[in-house]
C-alpha positions, 0 to 999 in steps of 0.5 A: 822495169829492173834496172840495168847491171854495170860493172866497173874496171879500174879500181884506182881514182876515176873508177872509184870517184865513178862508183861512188856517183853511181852509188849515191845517185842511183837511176836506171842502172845497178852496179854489180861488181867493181873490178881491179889488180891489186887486192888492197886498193882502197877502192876494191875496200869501199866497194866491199863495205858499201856491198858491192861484189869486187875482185882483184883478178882483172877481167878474167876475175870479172868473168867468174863473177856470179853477176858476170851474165847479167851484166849489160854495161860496163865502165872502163877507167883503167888504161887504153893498152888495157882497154883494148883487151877488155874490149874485145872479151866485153864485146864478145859476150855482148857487153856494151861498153864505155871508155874513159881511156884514150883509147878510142876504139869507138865514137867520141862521145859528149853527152850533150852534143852526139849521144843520141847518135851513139846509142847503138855503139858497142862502144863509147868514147869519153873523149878526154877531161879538156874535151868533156868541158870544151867541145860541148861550147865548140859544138854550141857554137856550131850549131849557129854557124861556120866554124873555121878554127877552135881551140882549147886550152885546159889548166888543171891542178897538178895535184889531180894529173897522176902518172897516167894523165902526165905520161899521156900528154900527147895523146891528150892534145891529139885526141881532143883536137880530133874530137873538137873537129869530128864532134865540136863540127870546127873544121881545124881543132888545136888544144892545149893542156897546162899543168898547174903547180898553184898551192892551194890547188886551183879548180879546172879552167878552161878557155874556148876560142872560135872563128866563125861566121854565119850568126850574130853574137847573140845568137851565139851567146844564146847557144853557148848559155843554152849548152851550159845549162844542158851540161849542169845537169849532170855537172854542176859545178860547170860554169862561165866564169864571165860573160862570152865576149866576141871581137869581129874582123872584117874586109878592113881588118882581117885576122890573120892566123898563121897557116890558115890565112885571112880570117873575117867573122867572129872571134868568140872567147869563152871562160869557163870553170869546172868544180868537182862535187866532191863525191871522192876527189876533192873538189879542185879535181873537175878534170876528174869529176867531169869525165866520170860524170859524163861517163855515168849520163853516158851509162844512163842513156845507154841503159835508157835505150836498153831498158826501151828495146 
């Protein structure tokens, strides 16, 4: 069967990193056209030199694209004031389409945890850069037990937090602590998210507590290493940087955690690092490097479910 036609909107360093990979691993789907608003980005040059229709006039350009009709995916990595209107123009002309914005018109989504419940949405959310690497661990512990309380903390290069991540701070906790409940399955969610200024630039890494009960810590180790490995499929540079470790509270010790009270269970710590494939961003910008990948598994299993129906 032909592949399926994407588009990407947003020329600057996500929609660029995002077609290079499409680029450069092909699979079932056929980027067509890039999009953006200024007409000497260089990632409107390089979709040129690699034969790739481009324009500088927004979606309206896009619209007046030849390939506009055949266009059954579309990635947005511009801004979530923008995405709202692209939305809804994409979704009118039955686009489906994947948001890499904050702005969460639809589902959150991690490839490794909920896609398949997402298929069918005229709209997907990648959640943000803290959440495409901890959620999947909140979520394998989930999937073995009770967890009461998780959270993230994401330390990211500062080199690769532009204007938009740095405006978008707020936004980036509230967001990703929604998503660690509705997608991780913790019943209470915090993340935080650290700007660092280390020279030379430090590679992505993030930390993962969670409280819970109902599994043995091997079970848990066992999950948490099963996800890992789900996840380098389409990232391989994400990995623990040591063991899981637990701590366990009971009748005799309980945590006790301000505003959630006594806590009695398993403590589960998990450290993990997220190194960039270095397609266009340099190899520190994982942060970077795993929402657009995350985006183009996402593209690939909606293009999956297109090509089947």
């Amino acid at each position: 069967m032909s592949k399926v036609k994407a588009v990407i909107i947003g020329s600057g360093n996500i929609g660029t990193d995002l077609m290079i990979k499409m680029l450069k691993y092909p699979q079932n789907m056929e980027l067509v056209a890039v999009v953006g608003i200024d007409p000497d980005s260089e990632g409107l040059a390089m979709a040129r030199e690699r034969g790739v229709a481009t324009t500088h006039g927004g979606i309206e350009g896009l619209k007046k694209l030849d390939c506009y009709k055949d266009i059954g995916i579309a990635f947005d990595a511009t801004s979530a004031y923008a995405h709202k209107i692209h939305d809804e123009a994409l979704r009118a002309d039955g686009i489906q389409v994947v948001d890499l914005t904050p702005a969460a018109i639809g589902p959150f989504t991690i490839p490794t945890v909920n896609m398949q419940a997402n298929l069918d949405a005229p709209n997907v959310n990648m959640v943000t850069c803290g959440g495409q690497a901890t959620i999947p661990i909140v979520a394998a512990v989930s999937q073995v037990g009770k967890v009461h309380y998780a959270e993230i903390v994401a330390s990211v290069s500062s080199r690769s937090a532009g204007p938009g991540t740095r405006a978008n701070i707020d936004e980036f906790t509230r967001t990703t602590a929604r998503a660690i409940e509705e997608v991780g399955g913790a019943a209470k969610g915090k993340a935080i998210i650290i700007l660092n200024p280390a020279e030379p630039p430090m590679i992505m890494r993030d930390t993962v507590f969670t409280l819970s009960e109902g599994a043995e810590e091997e079970d848990i180790r066992q999950s948490i290493e099963k996800m890992v490995r789900e996840v380098q499929k389409y990232v391989p540079g994400y990995r623990l940087k040591q063991k899981v470790q637990f701590e366990r509270f009971g009748d005799n010790n309980p945590l006790k955690i301000p505003g959630l009270g006594e806590f009695t269970g398993v403590k589960t710590s998990v450290f993990l690092e997220v190194e960039g494939a270095g397609d266009y961003l340099p190899p520190y910008s994982g942060n970077l490097d795993i929402m657009t990948a995350a985006a183009k598994a996402t593209g690939e299993l909606l293009a999956q479910r297109r090509m089947a129906t």
